[in-house]
C-alpha positions as CSV (number, residue, x, y, z in Angstrom):
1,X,-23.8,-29.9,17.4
2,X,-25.9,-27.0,16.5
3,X,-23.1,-24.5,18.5
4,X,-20.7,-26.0,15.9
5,X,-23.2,-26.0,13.1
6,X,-23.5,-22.3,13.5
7,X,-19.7,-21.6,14.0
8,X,-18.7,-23.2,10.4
9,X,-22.0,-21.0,9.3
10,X,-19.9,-18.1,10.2
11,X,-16.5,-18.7,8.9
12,X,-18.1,-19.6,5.6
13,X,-20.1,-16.2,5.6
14,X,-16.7,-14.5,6.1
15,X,-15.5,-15.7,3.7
16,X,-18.3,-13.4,1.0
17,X,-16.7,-10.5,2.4
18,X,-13.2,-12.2,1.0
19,X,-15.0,-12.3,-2.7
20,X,-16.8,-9.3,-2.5
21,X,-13.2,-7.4,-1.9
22,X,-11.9,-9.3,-4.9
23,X,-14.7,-7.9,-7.0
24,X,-13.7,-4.4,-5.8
25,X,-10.0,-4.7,-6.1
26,X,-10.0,-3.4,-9.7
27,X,-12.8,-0.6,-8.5
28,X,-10.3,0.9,-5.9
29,X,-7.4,0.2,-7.8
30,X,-8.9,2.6,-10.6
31,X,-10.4,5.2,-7.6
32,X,-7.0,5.4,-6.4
33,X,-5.0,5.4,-10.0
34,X,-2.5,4.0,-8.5
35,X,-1.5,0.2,-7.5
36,X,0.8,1.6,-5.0
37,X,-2.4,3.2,-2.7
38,X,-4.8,-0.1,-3.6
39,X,-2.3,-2.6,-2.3
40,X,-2.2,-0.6,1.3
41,X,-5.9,-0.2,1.0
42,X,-6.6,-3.8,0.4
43,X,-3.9,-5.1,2.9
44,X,-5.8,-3.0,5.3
45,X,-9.2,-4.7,4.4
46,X,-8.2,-8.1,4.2
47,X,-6.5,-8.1,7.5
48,X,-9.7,-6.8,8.6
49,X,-11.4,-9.6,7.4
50,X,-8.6,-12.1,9.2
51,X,-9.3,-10.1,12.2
52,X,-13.0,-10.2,11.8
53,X,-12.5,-14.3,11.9
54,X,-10.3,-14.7,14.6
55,X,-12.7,-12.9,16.6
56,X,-15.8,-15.1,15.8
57,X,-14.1,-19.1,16.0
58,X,-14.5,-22.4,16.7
59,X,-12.8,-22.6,20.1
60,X,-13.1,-26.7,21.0
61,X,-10.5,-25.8,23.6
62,X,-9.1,-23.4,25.7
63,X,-6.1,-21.4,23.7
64,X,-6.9,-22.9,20.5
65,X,-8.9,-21.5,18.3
66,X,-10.4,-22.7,14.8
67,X,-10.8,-19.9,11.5
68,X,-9.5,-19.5,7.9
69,X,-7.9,-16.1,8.7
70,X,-5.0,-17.9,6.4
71,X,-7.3,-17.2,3.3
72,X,-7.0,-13.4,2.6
73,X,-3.2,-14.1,3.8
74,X,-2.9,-16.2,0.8
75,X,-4.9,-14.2,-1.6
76,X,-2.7,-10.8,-0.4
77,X,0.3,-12.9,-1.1
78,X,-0.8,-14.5,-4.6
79,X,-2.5,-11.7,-6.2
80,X,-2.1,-8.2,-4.1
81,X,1.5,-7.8,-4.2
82,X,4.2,-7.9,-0.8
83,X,2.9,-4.5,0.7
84,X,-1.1,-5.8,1.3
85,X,0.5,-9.2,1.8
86,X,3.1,-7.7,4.9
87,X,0.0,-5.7,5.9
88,X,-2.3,-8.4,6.2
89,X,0.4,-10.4,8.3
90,X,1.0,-8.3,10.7
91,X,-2.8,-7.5,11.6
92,X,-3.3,-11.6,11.8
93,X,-0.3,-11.8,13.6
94,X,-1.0,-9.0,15.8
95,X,-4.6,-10.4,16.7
96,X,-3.1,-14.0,17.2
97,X,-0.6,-12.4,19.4
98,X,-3.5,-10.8,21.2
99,X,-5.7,-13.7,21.6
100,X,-2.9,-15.7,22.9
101,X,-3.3,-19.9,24.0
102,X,-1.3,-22.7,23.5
103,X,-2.4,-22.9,19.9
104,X,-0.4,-19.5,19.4
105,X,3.0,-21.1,18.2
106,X,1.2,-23.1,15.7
107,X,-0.8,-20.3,14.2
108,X,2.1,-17.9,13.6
109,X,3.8,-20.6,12.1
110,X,0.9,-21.8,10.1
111,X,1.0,-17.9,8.6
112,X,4.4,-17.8,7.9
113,X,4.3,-21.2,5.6
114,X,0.9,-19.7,4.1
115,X,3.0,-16.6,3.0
116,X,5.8,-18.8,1.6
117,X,3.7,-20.8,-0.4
118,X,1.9,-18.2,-1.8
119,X,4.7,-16.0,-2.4
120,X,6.4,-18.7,-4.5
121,X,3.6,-19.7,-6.8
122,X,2.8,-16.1,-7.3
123,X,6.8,-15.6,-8.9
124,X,6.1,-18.9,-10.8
125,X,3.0,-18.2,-12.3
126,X,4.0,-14.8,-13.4
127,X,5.8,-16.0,-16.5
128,X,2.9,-17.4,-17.5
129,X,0.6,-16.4,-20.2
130,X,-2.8,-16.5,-18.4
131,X,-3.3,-18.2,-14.7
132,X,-6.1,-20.1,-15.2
133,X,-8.3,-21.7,-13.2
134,X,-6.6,-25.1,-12.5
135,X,-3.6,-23.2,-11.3
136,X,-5.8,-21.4,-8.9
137,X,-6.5,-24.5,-7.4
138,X,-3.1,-25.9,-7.5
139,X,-2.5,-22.9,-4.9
140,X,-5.5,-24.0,-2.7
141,X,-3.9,-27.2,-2.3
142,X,-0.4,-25.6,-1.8
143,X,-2.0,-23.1,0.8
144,X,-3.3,-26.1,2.6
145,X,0.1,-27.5,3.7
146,X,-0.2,-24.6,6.9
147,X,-2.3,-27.5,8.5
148,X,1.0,-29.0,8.7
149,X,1.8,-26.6,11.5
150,X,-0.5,-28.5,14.1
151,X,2.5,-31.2,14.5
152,X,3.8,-28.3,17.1
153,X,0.5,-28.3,18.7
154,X,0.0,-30.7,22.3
155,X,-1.1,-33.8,21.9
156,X,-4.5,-33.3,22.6
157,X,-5.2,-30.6,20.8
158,X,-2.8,-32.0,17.5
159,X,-5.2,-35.1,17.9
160,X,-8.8,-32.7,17.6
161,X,-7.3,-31.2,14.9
162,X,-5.9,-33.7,13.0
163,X,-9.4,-35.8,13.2
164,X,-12.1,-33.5,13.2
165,X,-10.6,-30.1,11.1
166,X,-7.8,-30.7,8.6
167,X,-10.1,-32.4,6.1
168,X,-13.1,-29.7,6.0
169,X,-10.1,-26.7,6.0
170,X,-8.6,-28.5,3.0
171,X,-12.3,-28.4,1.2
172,X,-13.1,-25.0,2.3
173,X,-9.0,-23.7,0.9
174,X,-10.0,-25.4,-2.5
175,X,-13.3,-23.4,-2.5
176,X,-12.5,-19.9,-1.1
177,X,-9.0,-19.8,-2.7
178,X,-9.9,-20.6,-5.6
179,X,-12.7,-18.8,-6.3
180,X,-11.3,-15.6,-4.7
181,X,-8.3,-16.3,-6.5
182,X,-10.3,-16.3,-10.2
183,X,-12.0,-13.0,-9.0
184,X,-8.8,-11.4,-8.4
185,X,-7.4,-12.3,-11.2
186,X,-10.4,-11.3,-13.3
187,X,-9.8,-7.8,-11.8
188,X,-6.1,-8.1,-12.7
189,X,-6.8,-9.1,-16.4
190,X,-9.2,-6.4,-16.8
191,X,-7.1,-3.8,-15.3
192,X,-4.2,-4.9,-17.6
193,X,-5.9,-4.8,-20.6
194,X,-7.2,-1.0,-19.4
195,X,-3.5,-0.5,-19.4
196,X,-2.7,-1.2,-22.6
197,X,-5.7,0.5,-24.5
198,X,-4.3,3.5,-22.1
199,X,-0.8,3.0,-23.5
200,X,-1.5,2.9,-26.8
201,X,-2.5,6.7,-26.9
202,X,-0.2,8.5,-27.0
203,X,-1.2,12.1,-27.4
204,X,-4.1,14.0,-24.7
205,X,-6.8,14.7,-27.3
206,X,-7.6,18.0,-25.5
207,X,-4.4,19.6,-25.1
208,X,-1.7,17.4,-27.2
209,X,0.3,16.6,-24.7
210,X,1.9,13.1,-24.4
211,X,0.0,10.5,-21.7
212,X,1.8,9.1,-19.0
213,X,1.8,5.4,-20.0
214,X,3.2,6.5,-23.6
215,X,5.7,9.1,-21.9
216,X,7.4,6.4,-19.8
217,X,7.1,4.2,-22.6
218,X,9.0,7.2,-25.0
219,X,11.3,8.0,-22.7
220,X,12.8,4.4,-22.4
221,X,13.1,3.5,-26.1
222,X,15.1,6.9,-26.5
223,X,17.2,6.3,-23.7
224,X,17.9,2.8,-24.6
225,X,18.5,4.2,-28.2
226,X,21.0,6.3,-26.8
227,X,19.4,9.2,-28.5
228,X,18.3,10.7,-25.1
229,X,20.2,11.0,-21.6
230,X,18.5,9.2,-18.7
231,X,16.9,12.1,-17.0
232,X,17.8,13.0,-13.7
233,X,14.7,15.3,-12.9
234,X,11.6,16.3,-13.5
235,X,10.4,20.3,-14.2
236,X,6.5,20.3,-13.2
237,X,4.4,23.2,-14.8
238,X,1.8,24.1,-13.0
239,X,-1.2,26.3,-13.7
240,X,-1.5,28.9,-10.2
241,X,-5.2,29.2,-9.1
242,X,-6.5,27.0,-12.4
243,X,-9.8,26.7,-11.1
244,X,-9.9,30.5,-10.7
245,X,-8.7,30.7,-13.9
246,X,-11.3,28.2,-15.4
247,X,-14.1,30.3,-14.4
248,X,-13.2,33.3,-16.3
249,X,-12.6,31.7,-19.5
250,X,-14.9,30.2,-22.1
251,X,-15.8,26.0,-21.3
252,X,-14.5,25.7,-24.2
253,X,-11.2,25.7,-22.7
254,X,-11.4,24.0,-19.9
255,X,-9.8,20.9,-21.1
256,X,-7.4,22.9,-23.3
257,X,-5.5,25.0,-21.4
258,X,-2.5,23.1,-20.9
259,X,-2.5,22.9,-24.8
260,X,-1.9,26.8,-24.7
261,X,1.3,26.0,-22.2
262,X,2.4,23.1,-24.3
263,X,2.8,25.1,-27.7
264,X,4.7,27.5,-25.6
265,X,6.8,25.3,-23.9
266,X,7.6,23.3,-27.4
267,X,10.9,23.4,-28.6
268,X,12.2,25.8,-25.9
269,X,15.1,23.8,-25.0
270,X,16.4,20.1,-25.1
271,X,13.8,17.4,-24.4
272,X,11.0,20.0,-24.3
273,X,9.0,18.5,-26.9
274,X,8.3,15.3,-24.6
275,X,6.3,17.1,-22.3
276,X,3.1,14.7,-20.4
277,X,0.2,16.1,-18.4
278,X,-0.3,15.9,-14.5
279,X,-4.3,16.4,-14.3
280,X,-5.7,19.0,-15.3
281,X,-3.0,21.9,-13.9
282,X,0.3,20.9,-14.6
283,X,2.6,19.5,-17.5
284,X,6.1,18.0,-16.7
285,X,9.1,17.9,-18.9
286,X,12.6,15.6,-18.3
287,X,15.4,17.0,-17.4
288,X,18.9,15.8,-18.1
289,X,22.0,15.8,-15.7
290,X,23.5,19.3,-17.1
291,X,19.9,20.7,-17.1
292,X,18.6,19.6,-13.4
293,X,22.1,21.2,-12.5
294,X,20.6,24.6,-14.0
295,X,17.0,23.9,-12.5
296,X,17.3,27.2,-11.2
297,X,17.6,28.8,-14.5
298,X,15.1,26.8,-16.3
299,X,12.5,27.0,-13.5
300,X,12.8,31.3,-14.0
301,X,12.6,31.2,-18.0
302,X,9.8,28.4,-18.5
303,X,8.4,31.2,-15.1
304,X,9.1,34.4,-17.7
305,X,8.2,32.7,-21.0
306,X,4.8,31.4,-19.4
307,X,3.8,34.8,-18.1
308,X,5.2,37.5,-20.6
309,X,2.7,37.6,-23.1
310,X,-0.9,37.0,-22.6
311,X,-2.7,34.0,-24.1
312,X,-5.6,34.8,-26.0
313,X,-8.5,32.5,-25.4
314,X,-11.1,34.6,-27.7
315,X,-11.3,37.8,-29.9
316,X,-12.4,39.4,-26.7
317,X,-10.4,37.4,-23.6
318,X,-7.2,37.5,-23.2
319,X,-5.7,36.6,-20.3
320,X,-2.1,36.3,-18.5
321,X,-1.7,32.8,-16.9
322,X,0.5,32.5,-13.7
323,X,2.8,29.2,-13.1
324,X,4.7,27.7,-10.6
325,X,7.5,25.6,-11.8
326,X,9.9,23.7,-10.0
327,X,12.3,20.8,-11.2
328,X,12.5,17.3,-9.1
329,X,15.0,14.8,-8.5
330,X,14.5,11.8,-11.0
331,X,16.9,9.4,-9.4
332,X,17.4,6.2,-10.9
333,X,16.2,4.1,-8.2
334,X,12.8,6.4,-8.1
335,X,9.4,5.2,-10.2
336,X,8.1,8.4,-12.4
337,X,5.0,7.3,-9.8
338,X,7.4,8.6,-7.1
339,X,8.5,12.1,-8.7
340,X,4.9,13.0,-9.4
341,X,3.9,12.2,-5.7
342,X,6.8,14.3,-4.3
343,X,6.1,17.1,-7.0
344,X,2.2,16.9,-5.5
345,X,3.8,17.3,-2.1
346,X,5.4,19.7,-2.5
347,X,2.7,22.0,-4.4
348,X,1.1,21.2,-1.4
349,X,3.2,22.2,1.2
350,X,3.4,25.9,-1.1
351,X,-0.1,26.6,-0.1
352,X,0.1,25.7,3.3
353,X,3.3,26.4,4.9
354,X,4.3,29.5,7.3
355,X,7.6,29.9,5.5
356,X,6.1,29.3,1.9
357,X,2.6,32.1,3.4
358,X,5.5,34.6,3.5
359,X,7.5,33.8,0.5
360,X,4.3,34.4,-0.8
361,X,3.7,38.0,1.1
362,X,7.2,39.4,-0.7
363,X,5.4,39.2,-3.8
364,X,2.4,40.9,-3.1
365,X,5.1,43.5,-2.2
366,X,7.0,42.7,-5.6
367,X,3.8,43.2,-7.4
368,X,2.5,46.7,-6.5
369,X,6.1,47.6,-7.3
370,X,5.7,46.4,-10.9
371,X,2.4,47.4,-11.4
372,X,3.4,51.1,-10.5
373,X,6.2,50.7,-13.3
374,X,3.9,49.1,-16.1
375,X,4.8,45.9,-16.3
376,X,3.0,43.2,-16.9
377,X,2.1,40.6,-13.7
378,X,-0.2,38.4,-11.9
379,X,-1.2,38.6,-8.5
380,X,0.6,35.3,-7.1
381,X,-0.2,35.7,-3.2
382,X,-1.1,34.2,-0.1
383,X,-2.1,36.8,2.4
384,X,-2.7,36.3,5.9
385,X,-3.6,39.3,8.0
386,X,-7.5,40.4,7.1
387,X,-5.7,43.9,5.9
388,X,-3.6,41.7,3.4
389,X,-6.8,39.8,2.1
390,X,-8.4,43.1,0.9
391,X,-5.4,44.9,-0.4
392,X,-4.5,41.2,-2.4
393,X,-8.0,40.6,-3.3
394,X,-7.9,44.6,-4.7
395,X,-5.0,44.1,-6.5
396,X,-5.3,41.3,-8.0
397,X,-9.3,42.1,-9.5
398,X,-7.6,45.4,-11.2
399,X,-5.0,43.1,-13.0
400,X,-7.6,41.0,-14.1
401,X,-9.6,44.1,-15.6
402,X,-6.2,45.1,-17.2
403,X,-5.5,41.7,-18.7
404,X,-9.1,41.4,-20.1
């Protein structure tokens, strides 16, 4: 009695780390600014908590074991969306299909009606205003028709269970899902209602360019308007070396700097006024079908117009400010989410790759050219040989005594 005592102490204290995730969901969520990364994240962590449970059961026979990994299956499905949901399946599955028994049939089953159920009152309830609490327990009760599963059981096992665990896994899916269930949603309302304070500015205070929320937001009343094409890329801005660059200007404009771009940039060419900000680097502009054909073109100018004249930051600092710029594919089926990822991918790969390292060693060479004939550049390499790190280092501290 006391073995089994202690066993049902243990599923219930799993269960805390089920609400303690719910209470961080909106935490990581904002960590992460992105839904896309917290849904992986929390699949990951509630199929760790499933695991966690199938590992630690009530076993009252061989090949059958007793545990509410079913719980933060239901909660992924309801609340996290079909990625953490698909995630957290396939680690209980895998572990069930690990641990193995006669009760194995049932329990893949059971987590297959479990995702169902949840899956379905999730696209019901999301018409509504508010989920509330009663419909939170609605779902417990709905969850709770995976007991159903131990028909497929043997006989004597489908009797144990039947008699001794459907009723207190009934009680403990009305306490768990619910309550986890209110704490998600919590997090959820809360995380909305950041979202639409965030979407309701619609201009960076430091820099004036639009925010992201009110860009997508611009960019689909225009489209559907018909005042503006739908855009078929994306031409990303970005500062080169911007913490460098930070340091040898006044605080002042640190958070400003991409306004200096953004007056630039205004008015330039078609759609350049809706320009949005990528951190603290970059701005991105959207590009029609006629102009992502002649991303080449614009990618050079917005290149020369950036870095022609320098931008004066003081009476006594002035400075030239080197940019990369490069236009993305927008595609229709693609999230603005996606382009940005892809655009940060790529800046990535520019700093890191062989065949980028000695793009970037042709303009050291392109450089010492110009400077010999006057004109006005940045240093804008990557060296690689200890020779080529002095000589770039060299160069590039006498064009930032010339430029000061």
């Amino acid at each position: 009695m006391l073995y089994f005592a202690t066993i049902w102490f243990d599923l219930v204290g799993s269960l805390a780390l089920i609400f303690v995730l719910s209470m961080a969901y909106g935490h990581i969520q904002r960590l992460f600014l992105s839904r896309y990364y917290a849904e992986i994240l929390m699949g990951v962590a509630f199929g760790g908590v499933a695991w966690l449970q199938m590992n630690m059961p009530l076993e009252p026979m061989d090949g059958l074991i007793i545990d509410l990994r079913n719980v933060p299956l239901a909660l992924c499905a309801a609340f996290l969306g079909w990625r953490a949901s698909l995630i957290c399946f396939l680690i209980a599955a895998g572990t069930r299909f690990h641990i193995g028994g006669i009760g194995l049939p049932s329990a893949i089953l059971a987590m297959l009606i479990v995702w169902a159920v949840a899956a379905l009152w999730e696209k019901v309830t999301r018409s509504f205003p508010e989920r509330r609490l009663h419909h939170m327990f609605l779902l417990s009760l709905l969850i709770s028709a995976h007991l159903n599963a131990a028909w497929i059981l043997p006989e004597e096992a489908r009797n144990w269970f039947l008699t001794n665990a459907s009723l207190p896994f009934t009680i403990l899916n009305a306490i768990s899902i619910t309550l986890g269930g209110y704490l998600l949603n919590v997090e959820q309302q809360r995380i909305a209602k950041e979202g639409r304070i965030a979407a309701s500015i619609m201009y960076d205070p430091d820099h004036g360019a639009w925010t992201k929320p009110a860009f997508e937001r611009e960019v689909k009343l225009r489209v559907n308007a018909g005042t503006m094409q739908t855009p078929a890329g994306l031409l990303v801005v970005r500062i080169r070396h911007a913490n460098f660059l930070f340091s040898m200007v006044p605080n002042f404009w640190h958070d400003k700097v991409l306004g200096l771009l953004h007056m630039r940039l205004k008015d330039t060419f078609e759609n350049a006024d809706l320009v949005f900000s990528m951190g603290t680097s970059a701005l991105a502009i959207p590009l029609n079908a006629d102009q992502f054909l002649r991303k080449g073109e614009l990618e050079d100018s917005v290149k020369r117009l950036m870095e022609k004249d320098k931008f004066e930051f003081s009476a006594d600092v002035k400075k030239l400010i080197a940019v990369d710029s490069e236009a993305f594919e927008w595609s229709v089926e693609q999230s603005l989410d996606d382009v940005i990822e892809s655009a940060k991918s790529s800046f990535l790969a520019l700093r890191t790759t062989p065949q980028k390292a000695m793009l970037r060693r042709e303009d050291l060479t392109s450089l010492a050219k110009k400077r010999s004939a006057g004109k006005q550049n940045v240093f804008n390499s990557f060296p690689r040989t200890n020779n080529e790190v002095l000589f770039g280092k060299a160069a590039f501290l006498m064009k930032l005594n010339e430029s000061g």
